[in-house]
C-alpha positions in Angstrom: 126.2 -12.0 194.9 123.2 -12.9 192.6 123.4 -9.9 190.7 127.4 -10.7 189.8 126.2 -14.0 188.8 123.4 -13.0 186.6 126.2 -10.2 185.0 128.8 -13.4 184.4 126.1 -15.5 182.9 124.6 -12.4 180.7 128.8 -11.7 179.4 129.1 -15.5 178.4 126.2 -15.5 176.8 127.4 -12.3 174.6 130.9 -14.4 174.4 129.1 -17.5 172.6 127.3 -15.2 170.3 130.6 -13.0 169.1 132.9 -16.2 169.1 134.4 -15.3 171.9 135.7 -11.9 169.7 135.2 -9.5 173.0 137.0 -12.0 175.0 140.2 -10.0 175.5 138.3 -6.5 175.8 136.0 -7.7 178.7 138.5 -7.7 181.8 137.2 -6.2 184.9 139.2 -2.9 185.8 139.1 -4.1 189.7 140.5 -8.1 190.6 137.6 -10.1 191.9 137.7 -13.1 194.4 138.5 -16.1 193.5 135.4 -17.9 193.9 133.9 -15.2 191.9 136.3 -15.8 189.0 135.6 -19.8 189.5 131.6 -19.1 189.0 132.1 -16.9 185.7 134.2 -19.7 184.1 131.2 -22.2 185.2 128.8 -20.0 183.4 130.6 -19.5 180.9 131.6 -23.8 179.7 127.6 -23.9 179.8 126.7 -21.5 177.6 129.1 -22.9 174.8 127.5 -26.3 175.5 124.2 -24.5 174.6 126.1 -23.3 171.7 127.4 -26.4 170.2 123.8 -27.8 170.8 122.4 -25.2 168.6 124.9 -25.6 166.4 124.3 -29.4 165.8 121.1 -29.0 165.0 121.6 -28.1 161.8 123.9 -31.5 160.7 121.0 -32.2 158.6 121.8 -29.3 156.1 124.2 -30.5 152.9 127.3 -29.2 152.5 129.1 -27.9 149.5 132.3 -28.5 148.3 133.7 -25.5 150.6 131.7 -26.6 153.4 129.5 -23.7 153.8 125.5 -24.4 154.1 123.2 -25.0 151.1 121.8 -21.5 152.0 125.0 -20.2 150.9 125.4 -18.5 154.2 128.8 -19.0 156.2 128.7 -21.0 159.0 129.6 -18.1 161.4 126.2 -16.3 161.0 124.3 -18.8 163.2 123.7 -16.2 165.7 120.9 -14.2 163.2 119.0 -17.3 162.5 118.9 -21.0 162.2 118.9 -22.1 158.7 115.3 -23.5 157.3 116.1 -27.6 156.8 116.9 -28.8 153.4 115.4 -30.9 151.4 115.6 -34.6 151.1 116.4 -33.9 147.1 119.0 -32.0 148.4 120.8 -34.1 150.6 125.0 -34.9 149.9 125.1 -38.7 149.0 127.7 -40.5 150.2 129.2 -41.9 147.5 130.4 -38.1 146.3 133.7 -36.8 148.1 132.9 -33.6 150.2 136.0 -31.3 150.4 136.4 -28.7 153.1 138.3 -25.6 152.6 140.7 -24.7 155.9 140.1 -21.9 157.6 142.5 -18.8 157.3 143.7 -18.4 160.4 143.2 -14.5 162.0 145.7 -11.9 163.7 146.9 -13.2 167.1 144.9 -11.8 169.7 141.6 -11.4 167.5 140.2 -14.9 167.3 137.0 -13.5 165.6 139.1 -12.6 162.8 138.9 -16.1 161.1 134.7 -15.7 161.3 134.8 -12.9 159.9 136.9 -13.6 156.9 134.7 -16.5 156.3 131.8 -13.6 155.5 133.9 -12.3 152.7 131.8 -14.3 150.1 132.3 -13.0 146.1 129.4 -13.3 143.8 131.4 -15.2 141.7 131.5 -17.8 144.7 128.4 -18.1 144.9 127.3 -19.0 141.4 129.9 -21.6 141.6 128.9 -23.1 144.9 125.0 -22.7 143.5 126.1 -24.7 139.7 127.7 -27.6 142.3 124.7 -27.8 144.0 122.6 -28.3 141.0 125.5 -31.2 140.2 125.5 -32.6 143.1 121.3 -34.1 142.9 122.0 -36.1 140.1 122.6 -39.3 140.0 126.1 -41.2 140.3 127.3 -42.4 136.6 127.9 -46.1 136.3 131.4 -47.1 135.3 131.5 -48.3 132.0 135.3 -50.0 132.4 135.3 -51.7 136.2 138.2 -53.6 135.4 140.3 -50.3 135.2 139.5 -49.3 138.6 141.1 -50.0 141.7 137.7 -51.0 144.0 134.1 -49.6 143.9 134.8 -46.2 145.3 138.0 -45.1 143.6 139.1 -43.7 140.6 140.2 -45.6 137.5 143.8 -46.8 137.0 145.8 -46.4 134.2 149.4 -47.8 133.5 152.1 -45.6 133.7 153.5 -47.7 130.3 150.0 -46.1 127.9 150.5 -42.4 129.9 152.4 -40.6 126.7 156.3 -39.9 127.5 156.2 -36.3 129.2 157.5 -33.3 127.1 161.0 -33.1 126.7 162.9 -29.4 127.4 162.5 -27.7 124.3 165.6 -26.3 123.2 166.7 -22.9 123.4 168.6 -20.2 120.9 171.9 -19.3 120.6 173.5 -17.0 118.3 176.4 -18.2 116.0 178.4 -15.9 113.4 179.4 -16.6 110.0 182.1 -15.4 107.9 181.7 -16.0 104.0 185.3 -16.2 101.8 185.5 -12.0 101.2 185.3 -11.5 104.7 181.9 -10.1 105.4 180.1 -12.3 108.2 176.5 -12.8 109.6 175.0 -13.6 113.1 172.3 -16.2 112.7 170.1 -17.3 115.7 170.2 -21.4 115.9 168.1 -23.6 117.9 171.0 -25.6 120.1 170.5 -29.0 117.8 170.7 -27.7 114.6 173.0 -29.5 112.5 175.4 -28.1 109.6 173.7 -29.1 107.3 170.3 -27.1 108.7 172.4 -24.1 109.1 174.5 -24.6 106.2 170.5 -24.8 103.8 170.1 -21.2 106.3 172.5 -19.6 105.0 171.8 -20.7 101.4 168.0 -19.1 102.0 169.5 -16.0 103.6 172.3 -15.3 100.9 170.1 -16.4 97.9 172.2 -19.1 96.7 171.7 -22.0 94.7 171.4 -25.4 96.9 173.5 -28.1 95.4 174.2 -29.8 98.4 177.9 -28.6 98.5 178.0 -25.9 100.7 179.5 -26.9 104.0 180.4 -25.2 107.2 184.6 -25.2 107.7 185.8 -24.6 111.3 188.4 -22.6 111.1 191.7 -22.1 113.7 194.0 -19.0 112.2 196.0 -19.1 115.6 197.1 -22.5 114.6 196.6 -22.8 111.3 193.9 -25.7 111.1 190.6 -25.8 109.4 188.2 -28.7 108.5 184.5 -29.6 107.3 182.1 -29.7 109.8 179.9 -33.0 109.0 176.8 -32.6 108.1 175.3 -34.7 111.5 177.4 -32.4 113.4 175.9 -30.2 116.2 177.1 -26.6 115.6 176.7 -25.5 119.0 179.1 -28.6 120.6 181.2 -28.1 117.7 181.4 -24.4 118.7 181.9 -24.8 122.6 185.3 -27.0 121.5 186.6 -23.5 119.5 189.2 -21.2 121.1 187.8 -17.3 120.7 190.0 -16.8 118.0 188.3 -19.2 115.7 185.2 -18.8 113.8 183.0 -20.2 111.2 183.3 -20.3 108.0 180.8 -20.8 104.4 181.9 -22.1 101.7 181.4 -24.8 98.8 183.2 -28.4 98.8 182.7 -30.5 96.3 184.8 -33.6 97.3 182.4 -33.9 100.6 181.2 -37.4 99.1 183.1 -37.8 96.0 185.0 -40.6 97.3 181.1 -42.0 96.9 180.8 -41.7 93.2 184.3 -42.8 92.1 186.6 -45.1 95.2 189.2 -46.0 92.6 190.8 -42.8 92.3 190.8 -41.9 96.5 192.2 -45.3 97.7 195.7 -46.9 95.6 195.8 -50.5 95.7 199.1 -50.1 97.3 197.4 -48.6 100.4 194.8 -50.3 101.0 194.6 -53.6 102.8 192.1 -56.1 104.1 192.0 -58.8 107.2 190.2 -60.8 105.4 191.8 -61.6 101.6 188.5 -62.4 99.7 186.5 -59.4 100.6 189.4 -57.5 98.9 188.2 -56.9 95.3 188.0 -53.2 94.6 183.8 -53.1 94.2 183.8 -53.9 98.1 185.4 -51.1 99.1 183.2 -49.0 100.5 181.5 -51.8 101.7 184.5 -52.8 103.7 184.6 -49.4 105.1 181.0 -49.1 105.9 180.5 -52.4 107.4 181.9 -52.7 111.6 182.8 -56.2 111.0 185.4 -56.0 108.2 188.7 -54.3 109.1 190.1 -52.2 106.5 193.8 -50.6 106.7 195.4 -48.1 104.9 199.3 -47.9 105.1 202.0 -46.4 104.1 204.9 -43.7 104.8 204.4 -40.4 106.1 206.5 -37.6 107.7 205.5 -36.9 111.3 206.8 -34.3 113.8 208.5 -35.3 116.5 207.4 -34.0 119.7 208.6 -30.8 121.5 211.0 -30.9 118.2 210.8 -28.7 115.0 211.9 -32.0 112.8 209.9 -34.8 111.1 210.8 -38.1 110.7 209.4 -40.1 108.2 207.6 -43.6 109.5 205.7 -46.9 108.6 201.7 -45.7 109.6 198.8 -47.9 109.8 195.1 -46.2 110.0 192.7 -49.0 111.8 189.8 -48.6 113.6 191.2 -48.3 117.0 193.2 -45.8 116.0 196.9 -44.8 114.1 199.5 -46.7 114.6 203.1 -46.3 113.6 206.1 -49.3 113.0 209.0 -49.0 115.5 210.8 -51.4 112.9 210.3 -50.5 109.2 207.1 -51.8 107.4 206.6 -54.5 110.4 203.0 -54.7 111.5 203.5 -57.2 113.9 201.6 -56.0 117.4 204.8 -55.7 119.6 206.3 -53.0 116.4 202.9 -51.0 116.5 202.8 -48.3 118.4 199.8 -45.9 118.9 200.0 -42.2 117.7 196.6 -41.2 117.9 192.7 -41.9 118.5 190.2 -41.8 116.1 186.9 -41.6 119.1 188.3 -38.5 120.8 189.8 -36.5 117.4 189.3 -34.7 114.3 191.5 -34.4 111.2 192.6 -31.1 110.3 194.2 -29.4 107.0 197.5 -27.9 107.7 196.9 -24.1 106.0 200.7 -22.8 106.0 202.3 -25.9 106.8 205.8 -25.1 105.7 205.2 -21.7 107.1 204.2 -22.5 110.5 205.3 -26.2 111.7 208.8 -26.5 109.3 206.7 -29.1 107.1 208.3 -30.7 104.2 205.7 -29.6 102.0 202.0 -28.7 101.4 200.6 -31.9 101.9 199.7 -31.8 105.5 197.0 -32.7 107.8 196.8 -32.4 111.5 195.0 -35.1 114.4 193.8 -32.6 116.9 191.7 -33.9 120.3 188.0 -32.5 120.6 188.4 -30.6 123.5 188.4 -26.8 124.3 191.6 -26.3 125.8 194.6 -28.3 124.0 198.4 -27.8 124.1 200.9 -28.1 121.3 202.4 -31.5 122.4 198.7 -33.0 121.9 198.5 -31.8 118.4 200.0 -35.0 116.3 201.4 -33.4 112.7 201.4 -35.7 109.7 202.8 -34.4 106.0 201.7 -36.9 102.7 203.9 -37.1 99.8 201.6 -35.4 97.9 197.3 -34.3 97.3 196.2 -37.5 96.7 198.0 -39.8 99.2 197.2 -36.8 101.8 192.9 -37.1 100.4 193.6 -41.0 101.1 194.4 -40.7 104.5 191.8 -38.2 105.4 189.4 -39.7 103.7 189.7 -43.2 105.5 189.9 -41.5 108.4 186.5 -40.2 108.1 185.0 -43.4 106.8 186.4 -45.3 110.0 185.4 -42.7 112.2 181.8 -42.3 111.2 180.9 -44.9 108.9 177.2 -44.8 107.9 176.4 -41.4 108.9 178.5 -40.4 105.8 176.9 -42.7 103.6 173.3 -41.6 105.4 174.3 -38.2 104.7 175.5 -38.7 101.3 171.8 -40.1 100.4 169.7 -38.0 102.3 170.2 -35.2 99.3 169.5 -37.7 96.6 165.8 -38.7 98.2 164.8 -35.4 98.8 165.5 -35.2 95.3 164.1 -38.1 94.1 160.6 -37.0 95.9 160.8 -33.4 94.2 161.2 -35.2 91.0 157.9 -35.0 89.6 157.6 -31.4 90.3 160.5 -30.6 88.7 161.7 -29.6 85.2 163.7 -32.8 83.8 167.3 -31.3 83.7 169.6 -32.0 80.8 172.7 -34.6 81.4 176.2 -33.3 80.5 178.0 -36.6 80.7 179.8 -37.2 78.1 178.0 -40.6 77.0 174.9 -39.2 77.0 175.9 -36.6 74.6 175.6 -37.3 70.8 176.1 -35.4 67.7 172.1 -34.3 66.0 171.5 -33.5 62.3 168.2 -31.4 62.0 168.8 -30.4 58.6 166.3 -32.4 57.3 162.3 -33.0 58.2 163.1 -35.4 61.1 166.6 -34.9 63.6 169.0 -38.0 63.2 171.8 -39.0 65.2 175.4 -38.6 63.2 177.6 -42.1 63.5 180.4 -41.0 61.6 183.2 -39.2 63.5 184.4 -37.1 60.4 180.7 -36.1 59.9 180.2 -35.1 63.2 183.3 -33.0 63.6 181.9 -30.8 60.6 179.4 -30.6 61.6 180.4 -28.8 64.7 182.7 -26.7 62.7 179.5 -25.5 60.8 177.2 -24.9 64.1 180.5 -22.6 65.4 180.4 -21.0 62.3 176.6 -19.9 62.2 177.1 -18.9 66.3 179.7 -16.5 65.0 177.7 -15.1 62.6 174.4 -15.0 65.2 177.2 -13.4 67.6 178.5 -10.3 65.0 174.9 -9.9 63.8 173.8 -9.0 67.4 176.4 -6.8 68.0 175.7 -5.0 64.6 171.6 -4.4 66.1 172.9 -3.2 69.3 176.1 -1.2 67.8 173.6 2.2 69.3 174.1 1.6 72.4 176.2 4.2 74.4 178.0 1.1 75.3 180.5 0.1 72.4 180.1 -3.5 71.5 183.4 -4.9 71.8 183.9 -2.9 75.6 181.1 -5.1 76.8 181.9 -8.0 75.1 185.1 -7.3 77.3 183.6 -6.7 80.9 180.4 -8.7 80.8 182.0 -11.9 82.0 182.8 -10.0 85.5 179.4 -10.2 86.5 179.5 -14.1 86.6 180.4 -16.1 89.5 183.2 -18.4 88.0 185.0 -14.7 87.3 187.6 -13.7 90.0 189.4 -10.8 88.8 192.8 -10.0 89.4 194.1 -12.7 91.4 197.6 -14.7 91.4 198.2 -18.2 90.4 198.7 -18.9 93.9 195.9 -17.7 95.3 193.9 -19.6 92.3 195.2 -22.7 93.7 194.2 -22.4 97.1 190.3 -21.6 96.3 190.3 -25.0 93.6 191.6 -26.9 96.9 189.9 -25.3 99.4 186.4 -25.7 97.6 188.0 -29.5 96.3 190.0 -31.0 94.2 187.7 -32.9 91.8 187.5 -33.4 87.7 185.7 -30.2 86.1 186.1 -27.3 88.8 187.5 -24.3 87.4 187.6 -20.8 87.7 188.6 -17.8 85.4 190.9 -15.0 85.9 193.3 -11.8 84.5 196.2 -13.0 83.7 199.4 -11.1 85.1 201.7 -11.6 82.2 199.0 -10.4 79.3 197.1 -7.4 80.3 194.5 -8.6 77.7 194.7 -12.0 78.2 192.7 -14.6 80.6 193.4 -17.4 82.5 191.4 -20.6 82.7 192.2 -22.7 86.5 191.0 -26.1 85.8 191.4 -29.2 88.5 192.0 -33.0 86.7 193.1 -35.9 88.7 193.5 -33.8 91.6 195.5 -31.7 89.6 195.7 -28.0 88.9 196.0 -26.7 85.5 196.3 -23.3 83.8 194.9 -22.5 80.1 195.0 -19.4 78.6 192.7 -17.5 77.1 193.9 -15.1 74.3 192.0 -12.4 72.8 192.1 -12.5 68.4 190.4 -10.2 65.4 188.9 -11.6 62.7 187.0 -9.3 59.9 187.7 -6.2 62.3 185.9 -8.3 65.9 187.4 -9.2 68.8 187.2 -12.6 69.6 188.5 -15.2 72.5 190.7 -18.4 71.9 192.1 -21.2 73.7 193.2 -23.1 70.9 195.3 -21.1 69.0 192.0 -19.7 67.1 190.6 -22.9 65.8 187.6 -22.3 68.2 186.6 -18.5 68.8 184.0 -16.9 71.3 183.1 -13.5 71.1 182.7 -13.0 75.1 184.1 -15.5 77.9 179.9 -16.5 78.5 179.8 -18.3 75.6 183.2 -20.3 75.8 182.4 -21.0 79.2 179.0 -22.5 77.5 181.0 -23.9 75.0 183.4 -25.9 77.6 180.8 -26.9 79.7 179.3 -28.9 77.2 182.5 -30.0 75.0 186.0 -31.2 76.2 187.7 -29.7 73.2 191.2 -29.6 74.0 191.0 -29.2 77.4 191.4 -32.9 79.8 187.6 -32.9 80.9 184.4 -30.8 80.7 183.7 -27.6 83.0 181.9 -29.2 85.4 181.8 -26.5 89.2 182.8 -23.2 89.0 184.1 -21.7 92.5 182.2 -19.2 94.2 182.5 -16.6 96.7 179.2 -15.3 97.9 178.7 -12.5 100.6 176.9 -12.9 103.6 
């Protein structure tokens, strides 16, 4: 019985040195008694006291951070050796936090697992816990700001107000396509809030154009035959996610964006315009009326709308505020209980109706459309308006705009003219072609002098187009050895410029000068269909399109270009398109914007 006992005490013993890792592989093959089994768990409780009593001897060691020894030996390895007793240099102080890594927990049924894994020290370990034992001797840093911290032993506290705003989502691409005016498009990759003016001065960098702040992004519905000007504050991706697949982007110039800016008179009649408040009705306030929230401009008058779920119009009493369109259920009555509304101006765009006649049954042209801002609309929410003609029709949709948005259009208007305004002093100063700043020069003499007389100036501008004549059939003279004749390229150079558009109708003409807008000096040239050798010049005035001419003429064996009848004459179409930008002659106003087509 001794000898069992001795054998018990001797397999504890082993057990408290292994951490208890030979537990499971030590059963007896034969059952004992039960007081045998009672003795060997005795025997076994005291040697893990004796254990733990070792083990507690060496409380005096500092810990690390990972609460192994400063011997940077893991705790598990007591069994080959107590540990030599630090330092007094080396002891943690109290004031420094002590953090304990857990222990990874083992397989089940192998509890010496977790000592093991404990062993499994890295040399990169090591010199970490060796550079935070170096760190951890020195002495504790005084705060310098105790009024930011919470108490003695805790960290400072800083206002969540002085923390900077956390990083907003950045945001992400998205590819949009393009098409230009001959049909050829381009994909661009957009961040998701770029505007259309960002992409719109894109496009102008990709395609090499010139940036005059006209070019303008046009969303365009063929389905239903609808197309406007995307703002220039507009996001392209919203406006896009509001586009049936059928429609599509397109790039083009607009020069009426902000004429309404530079010249109110001639885009709101007196007879349409009227104010709540009589002595803020003077015709230099206008804008200002529309700009301002508080004033409360109206623009009236009659216009032919379509009836719903009908293919007629009727024409009616409107009344644009800023709540919205309202029509008269009794004549010209604007009495509240006649008004009744048509459509909203928070919720809705205005639209150009392309083939009006074509496609709705409209009385003419003139029409616009009030179409919700919504993906998925039906007919019946469409509300189809027709004006009596271009200008009452650019009245209507340009209040609309100004009510809608206000000072973003003004905003946008300016935001050109700074950037201008700072690139100033780096620039070239470019020559004004108004037509007061322009003023007939005699440098005949030692000194230039400005001509007062009218009959003196006129002759002299006969006598300057009579030496450019002569400069003109002298050059053709020193270049008469080219393989090129002289008079054929006098006769195809013009079709490399952009104001040249071939062989197109009058029709077609028409519908370019609008679509790119109707203001004083944009023109175009083109062959003319009823005189194979003449030209035709396509000139807007007063919102007005007008055709000149341009006939071919000999004098002293040359070819030469007219449009009055030969009292002026250009050798190519360059130079009276020079000529006519810089002189009205007999035409209504100056060439002012040519309309382009560029390919993407």
């Amino acid at each position: 019985m001794g000898d069992k006992v001795g054998q018990s005490s001797s397999k504890s013993q082993n057990l408290a040195r292994t951490g208890f890792s030979s537990q499971s592989r030590s059963q007896p093959e034969h059952g004992f008694g039960l007081q045998l089994l009672m003795n060997d768990i005795n025997s076994s409780l005291e040697s893990l006291n004796s254990a733990c009593n070792m083990q507690s001897d060496t409380d005096t060691v500092p810990l690390l951070q990972n609460g192994q020894h400063a011997s940077s030996q893991p705790a598990a390895s007591s069994s080959r050796g107590l540990q030599p007793q630090a330092s007094p240099k080396q002891k943690v102080q109290r004031s420094q936090p002590v953090h304990i890594l857990p222990i990874r927990k083992g397989r089940r049924g192998d509890p010496g697992e977790a000592t093991r894994s404990t062993e499994e020290t890295t040399p990169r370990r090591l010199q970490e816990e060796d550079q935070q034992l170096k760190t951890s001797s020195l002495p504790a840093i005084p705060n310098p700001f105790p009024e930011l911290s919470g108490g003695p032993g805790s960290p400072p506290v800083v206002a969540p107000s002085s923390l900077p705003p956390p990083p907003s989502q950045p945001p992400t691409k998205q590819d949009v396509k393009v098409f230009s005016e001959d049909g050829t498009s381009k994909v661009v990759e957009i961040l998701t809030d770029m505007t259309a003016r960002d992409l719109c001065q894109l496009l102008v960098y990709k395609s090499h154009c010139v940036d005059d702040n006209s070019w303008t992004l046009v969303e365009h519905h063929p389905q239903l035959g609808l197309e406007r000007c995307l703002e220039d504050h507009e996001i392209v991706v919203q406006v896009e996610s509001t586009m049936p697949s059928e429609s599509k982007f397109l790039f083009r110039k607009n020069y009426a964006k902000y004429e309404f800016f530079k010249n109110p008179v001639n885009f709101f009649p007196d007879q349409m315009v009227t104010w709540c408040q009589q002595s803020n009705g003077s015709q230099a306030q206008l804008l200002q009326n529309f700009l301002n929230s508080s004033s409360c401009p109206e623009i009236q008058g009659f216009l032919q709308v379509k009836e719903l779920g009908r293919k007629s119009w009727k024409k009616l009493y409107v009344c644009l505020r800023r709540s919205g369109l309202y029509y008269s259920t009794k004549g010209t009555s604007k009495e509240p209980r006649h008004l009744q509304l048509l459509a909203d101006l928070e919720e809705s765009s205005i639209f150009y109706l392309i083939a009006g006649k074509k496609q709705y049954n409209a009385p003419n042209e003139h029409g616009m459309c009030i179409k919700p801002n919504k993906a998925k609309i039906e007919m019946k929410e469409l509300r189809l308006l027709c004006a009596e003609d271009e200008q009452i029709r650019t009245c209507w949709m340009t209040a609309f705009r100004l009510l809608k948005y206000g000072m973003l259009l003004y905003q946008n208007y300016r935001i050109p003219q700074q950037r201008k305004a700072l690139l100033s002093p780096f620039n070239t100063p470019m020559r004004s072609v108004s037509e007061n700043s322009l003023v007939a020069m005699d440098f005949s003499g030692q000194t230039g002098r400005v001509i007062d007389n009218p009959a003196e100036a006129q002759s002299a501008a006969l006598e300057e187009g009579h030496a450019w004549r002569k400069r003109s059939t002298r050059m053709n003279i020193l270049s008469s050895q080219s393989p090129l004749h002289p008079s054929t390229l006098n006769s195809v150079i013009h079709r490399t410029q952009h104001w040249f558009h071939g062989r197109i109708s009058r029709e077609e003409s028409h519908r370019i000068i609008k679509q790119q807008g109707l203001v004083d000096g944009l023109f175009l040239l083109r062959d003319s269909q009823s005189n194979p050798k003449a030209f035709v010049l396509t000139l807007c005035h007063h919102q007005k399109i007008k055709n000149f001419q341009i006939l071919p003429c000999e004098d002293d064996g040359q070819t030469f270009f007219t449009l009055d009848d030969g009292n002026t004459k250009f050798s190519d179409l360059i130079q009276l398109v020079d000529f006519y930008q810089l002189n009205k002659g007999v035409l209504p106003c100056k060439l002012k914007h040519h309309c382009i087509r560029v390919a993407l």
